[in-house]
C-alpha positions as CSV (number, residue, x, y, z in Angstrom):
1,X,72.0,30.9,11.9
2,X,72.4,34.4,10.5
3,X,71.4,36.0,7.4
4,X,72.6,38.8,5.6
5,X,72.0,40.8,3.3
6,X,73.6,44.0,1.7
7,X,72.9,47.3,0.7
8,X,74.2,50.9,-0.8
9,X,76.3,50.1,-4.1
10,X,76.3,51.7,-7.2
11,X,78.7,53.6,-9.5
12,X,80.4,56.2,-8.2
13,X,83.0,58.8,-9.4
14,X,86.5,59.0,-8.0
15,X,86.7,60.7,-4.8
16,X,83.1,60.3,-4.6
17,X,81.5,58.6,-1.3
18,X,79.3,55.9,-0.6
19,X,77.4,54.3,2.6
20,X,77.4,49.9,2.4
21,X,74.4,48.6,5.0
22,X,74.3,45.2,5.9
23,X,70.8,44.2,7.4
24,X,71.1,40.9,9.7
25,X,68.6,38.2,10.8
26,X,68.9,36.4,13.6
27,X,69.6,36.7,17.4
28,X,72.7,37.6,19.4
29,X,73.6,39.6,16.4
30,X,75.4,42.0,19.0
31,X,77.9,39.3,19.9
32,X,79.0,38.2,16.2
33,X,81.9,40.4,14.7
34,X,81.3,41.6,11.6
35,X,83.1,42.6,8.7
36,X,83.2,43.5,5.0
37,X,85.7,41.8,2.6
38,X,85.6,42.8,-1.0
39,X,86.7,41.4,-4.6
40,X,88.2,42.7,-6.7
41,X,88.2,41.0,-10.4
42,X,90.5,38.7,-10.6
43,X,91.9,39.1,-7.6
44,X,91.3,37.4,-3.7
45,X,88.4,38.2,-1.1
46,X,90.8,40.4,1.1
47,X,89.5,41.6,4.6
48,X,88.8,45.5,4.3
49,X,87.0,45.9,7.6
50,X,85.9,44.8,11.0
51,X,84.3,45.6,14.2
52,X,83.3,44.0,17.6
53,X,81.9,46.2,20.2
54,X,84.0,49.2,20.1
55,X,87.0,47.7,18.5
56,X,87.8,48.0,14.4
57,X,90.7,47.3,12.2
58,X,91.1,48.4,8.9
59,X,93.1,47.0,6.0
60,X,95.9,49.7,5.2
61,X,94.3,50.7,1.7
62,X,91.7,52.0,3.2
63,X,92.6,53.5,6.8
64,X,91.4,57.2,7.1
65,X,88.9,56.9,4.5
66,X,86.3,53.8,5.0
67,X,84.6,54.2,8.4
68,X,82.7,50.5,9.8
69,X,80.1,51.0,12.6
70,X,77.1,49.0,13.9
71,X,74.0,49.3,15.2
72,X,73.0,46.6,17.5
73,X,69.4,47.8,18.2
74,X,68.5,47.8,14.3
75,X,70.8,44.4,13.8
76,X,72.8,46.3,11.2
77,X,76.7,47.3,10.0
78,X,77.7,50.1,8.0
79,X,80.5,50.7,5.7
80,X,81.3,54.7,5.2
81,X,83.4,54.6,2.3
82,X,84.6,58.7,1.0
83,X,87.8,59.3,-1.4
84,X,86.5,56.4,-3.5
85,X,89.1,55.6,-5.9
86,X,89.1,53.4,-9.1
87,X,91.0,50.4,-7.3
88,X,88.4,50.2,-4.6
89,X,86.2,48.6,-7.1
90,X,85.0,45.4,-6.3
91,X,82.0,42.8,-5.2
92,X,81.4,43.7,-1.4
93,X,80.3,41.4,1.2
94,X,79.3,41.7,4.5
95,X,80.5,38.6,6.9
96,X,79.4,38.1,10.6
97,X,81.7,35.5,12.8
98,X,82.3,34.4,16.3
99,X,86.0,34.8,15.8
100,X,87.3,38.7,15.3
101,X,90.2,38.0,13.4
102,X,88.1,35.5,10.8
103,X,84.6,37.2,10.8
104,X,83.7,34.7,8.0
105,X,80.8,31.9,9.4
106,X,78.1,34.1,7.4
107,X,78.4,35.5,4.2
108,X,75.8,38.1,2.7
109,X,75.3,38.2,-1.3
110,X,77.3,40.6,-2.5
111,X,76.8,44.3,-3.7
112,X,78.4,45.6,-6.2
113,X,80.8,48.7,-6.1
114,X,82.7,50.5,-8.9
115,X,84.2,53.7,-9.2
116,X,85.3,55.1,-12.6
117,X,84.7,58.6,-14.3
């Protein structure tokens, strides 16, 4: 069993930056992938981010300007996010999963991001 549990949003002006941390609970946390997914309102959970070992992929909305990194020896997962815009607005979650292409077993609660002047 892991928990998680998610950290960092806020509002934020366009082009403005924020950092997403995603605390986790549990061992073996090194060998889940994790991810972030986000929703937007009215819209599908969509994939935004994901990393195992070494390895991410980003959803093409985002390449070049969200950055997702771990660190195994605090059990954690960051989300840079930097040239915010108003469409990135959304309810973000942090996921952990055995599988990398469906890192979706765990869900955290939610934290809320919106960017708007």
């Amino acid at each position: 069993q892991v928990q998680l549990v998610e950290s960092g949003g806020g509002l934020v002006q366009p082009g403005g930056s924020l950092r997403l941390s995603c605390a986790a609970s549990g061992s073996m946390f090194s060998s889940y992938a994790m991810g972030w997914y986000r929703q937007a309102p009215g819209k599908q959970r969509e994939l935004v981010a994901r990393i195992i070992d070494s390895r991410t992929d980003y959803v093409d909305s985002v390449k070049g300007r969200f950055t997702i990194s771990r660190a195994n020896a605090k059990n954690t997962v960051y989300l840079q996010m930097n040239s915010l815009k108003p469409e990135d607005t959304g309810v973000y979650y942090c996921s952990a999963g055995r599988s990398y292409y469906y890192p979706n077993d765990y869900w955290g609660q939610g934290t809320q991001v919106t960017v708007s002047s």
